[in-house]
N, C-alpha and C positions, 0 to 999 in steps of 0.2 A: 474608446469607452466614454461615454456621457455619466456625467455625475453629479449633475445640478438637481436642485430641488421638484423637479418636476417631471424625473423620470427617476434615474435608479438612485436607493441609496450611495453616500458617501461608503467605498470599502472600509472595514475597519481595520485600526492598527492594531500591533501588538497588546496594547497598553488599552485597546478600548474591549480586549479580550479577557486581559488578565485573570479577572476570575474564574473563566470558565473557559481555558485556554486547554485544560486537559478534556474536559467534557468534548468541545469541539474535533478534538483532533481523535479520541476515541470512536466518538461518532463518527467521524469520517472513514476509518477503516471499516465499521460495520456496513455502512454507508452502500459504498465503492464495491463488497462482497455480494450485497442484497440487490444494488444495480445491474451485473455482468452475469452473477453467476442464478440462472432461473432452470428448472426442470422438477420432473419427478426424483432426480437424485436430490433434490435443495429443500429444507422447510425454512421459511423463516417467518415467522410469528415475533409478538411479543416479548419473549422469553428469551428465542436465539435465533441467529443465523444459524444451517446445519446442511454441509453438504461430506456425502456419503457417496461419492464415486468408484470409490474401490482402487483408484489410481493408487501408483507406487511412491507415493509421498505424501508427507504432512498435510502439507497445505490443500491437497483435493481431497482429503477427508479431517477437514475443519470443523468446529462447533467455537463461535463465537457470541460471549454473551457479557451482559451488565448484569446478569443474575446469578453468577459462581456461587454466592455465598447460599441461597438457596436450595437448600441441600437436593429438595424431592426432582427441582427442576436439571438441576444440572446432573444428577442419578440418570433421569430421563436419557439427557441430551448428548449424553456417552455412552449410552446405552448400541448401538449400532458398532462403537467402536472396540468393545470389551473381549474381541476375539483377537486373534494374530494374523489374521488373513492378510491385512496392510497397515503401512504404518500411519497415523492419525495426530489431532492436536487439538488443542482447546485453548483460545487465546482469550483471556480476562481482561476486563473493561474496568480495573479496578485492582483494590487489595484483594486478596485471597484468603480468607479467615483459619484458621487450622483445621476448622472438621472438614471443610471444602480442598482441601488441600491433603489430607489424608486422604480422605476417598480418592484425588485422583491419583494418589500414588500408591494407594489398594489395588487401583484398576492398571495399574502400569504407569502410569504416565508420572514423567520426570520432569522440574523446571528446565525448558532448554536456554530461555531467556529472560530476562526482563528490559523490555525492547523501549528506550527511550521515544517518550512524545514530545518533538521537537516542532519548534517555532521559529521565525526570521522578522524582523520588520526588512522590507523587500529593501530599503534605499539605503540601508546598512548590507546586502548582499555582498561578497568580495565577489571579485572578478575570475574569470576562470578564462584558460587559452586551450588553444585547438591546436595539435601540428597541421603542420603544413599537407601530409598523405591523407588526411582525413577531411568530411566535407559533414556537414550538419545540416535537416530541415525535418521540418511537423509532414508527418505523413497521413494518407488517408486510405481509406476502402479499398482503393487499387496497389497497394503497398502493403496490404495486409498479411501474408503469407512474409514477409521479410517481418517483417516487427515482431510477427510470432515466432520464426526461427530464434532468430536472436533473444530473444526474451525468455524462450524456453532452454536454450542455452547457456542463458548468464544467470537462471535460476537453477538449472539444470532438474527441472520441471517437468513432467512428460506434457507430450504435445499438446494432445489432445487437452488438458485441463486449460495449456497456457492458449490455446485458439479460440475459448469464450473470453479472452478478456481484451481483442483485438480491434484494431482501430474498422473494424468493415462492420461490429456490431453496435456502436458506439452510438451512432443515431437514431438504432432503434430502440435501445436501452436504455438513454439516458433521460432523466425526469426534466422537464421544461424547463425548470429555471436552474438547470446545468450545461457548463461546455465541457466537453472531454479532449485534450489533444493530445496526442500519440505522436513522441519524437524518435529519431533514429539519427546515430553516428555511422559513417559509413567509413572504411578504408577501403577507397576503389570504390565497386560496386558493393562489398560485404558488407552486409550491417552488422553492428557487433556492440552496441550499447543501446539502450532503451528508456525512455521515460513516458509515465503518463504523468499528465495535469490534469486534474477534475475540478473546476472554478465553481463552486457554486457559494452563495451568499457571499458574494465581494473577497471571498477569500480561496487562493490556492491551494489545491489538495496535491501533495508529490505522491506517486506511486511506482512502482515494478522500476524503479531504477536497477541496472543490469549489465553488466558486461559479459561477453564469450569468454572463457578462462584462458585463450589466450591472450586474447588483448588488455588484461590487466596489469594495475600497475603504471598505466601510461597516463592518467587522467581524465580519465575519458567519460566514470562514472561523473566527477567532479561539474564537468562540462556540460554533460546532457542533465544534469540536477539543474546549475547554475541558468545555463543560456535560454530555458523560456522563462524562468524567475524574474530574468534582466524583461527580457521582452514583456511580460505582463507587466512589472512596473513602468515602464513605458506610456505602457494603457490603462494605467491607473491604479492598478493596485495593489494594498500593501502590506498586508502579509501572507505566508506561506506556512504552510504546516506538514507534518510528515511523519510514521514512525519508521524509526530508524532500528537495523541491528547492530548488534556490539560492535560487528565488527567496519560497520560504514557511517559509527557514531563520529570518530574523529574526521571523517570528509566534512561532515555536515558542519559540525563545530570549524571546523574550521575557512565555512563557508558565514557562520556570523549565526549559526541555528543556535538555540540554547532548551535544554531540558528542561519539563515542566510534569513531569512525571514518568513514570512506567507503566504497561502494558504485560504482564508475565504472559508467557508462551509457555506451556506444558508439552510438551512430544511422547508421543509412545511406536517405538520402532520397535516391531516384533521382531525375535529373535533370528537369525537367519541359519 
């Protein structure tokens, strides 16, 4: 990576983010949604991301927005979801005010999370190991059917949602002045942990970190977070950002990430 005055910005660090360290890493989840996932199921506008696929989970019938508080719009943007056909969610880019917070729990929907937005300066990263049965590398287009096993797996995701966000579509989706890389832990030949990194503006975006529910436990989410964070610092640069859930907050923490707000996640799982 070149970072002299005459080609790219210097990346920026932690500290030259500071104030606007929660804005950035919110954006970037919006970001990363508006990039991968496109179709007649997807609106996203101004107002919100919204993808309505009908799949068997949260996360493929999504409405992500920075406008919760605005009661008409976010009325609107759950509006697809107010049946029980499948289960749905509403991730806030922001506080949630009480009348926007009533209505979603009028409409069903319960806080699942408040999902820390986590930060690194990259040359503070701890170290992370690999045993020895296991092998690590960035994959691409022709590996693509592996990343998404695996990833649909360690989210336990259905397929079909998790194969639009896979490394075979990633060059045609991604906006110019981003890279996206798609890593893979293997034991043997099985792949069984997963990372993306989306670089864009001198800064690393972590996503779908992921293990098979067997192979947890071992460190392996730890490793595929850690081992391209190492390698972009390397190439210059210096920080990383992420959000995290409750329960892979202490990986991160104790990888050197530190919290700089929250994200609430609402869920409404129809009754079975």
């Amino acid at each position: 990576m070149t970072t002299d005055n005459k080609s790219e910005p210097v990346p920026p660090t932690v500290n030259d983010l500071s104030d606007r360290l929660y804005e950035v890493i919110a954006d970037g989840i919006d970001n990363v949604f508006r990039v991968y996932f496109k179709g007649a199921d997807v609106i996203t506008d101004d107002r919100f991301f919204r993808i309505n696929s009908g799949l068997p989970h949260p996360m493929a019938n999504l409405m992500i927005t920075w406008k919760q508080n605005e009661i008409e719009i976010l009325t609107e943007g759950i509006e697809p979801y107010t049946s029980d056909a499948f289960p749905s969610g509403v991730l806030c880019l922001g506080d949630v005010g009480g009348e926007a917070e009533s209505l979603l729990k009028d409409r069903g929907f319960q806080l699942a999370e408040a999902m820390p937005a986590m930060a690194v300066e990259l040359q503070n990263l701890a170290e992370a190991t690999l045993g020895n049965d296991y092998t690590f590398r960035k994959v691409g287009p022709e590996e693509h059917d592996l990343w998404v096993d695996a990833f649909a797996k360690g989210y336990e995701l259905p397929r079909e949602f998790a194969e639009r966000i896979g490394p075979a579509h990633a060059a045609s989706v991604a906006n110019e002045d981003e890279e996206h890389r798609h890593y893979l832990v293997f034991h043997g030949d099985l792949p069984v942990s997963t990372s993306l990194d989306l670089i864009r503006d001198g800064i690393v975006e972590v996503y779908c970190i992921s293990t098979v529910p067997e192979y947890r436990g071992k460190g392996l989410g730890r490793y595929v977070t850690a081992e391209p964070l190492h390698i972009a610092f390397e190439e210059g640069y210096k920080t990383a950002i992420l959000q995290a859930t409750l329960k892979g907050e202490p990986i991160y923490r104790n990888l050197g990430f530190e919290s700089y707000g929250e994200l609430p996640l609402y869920v409404k799982i129809p009754d079975q």
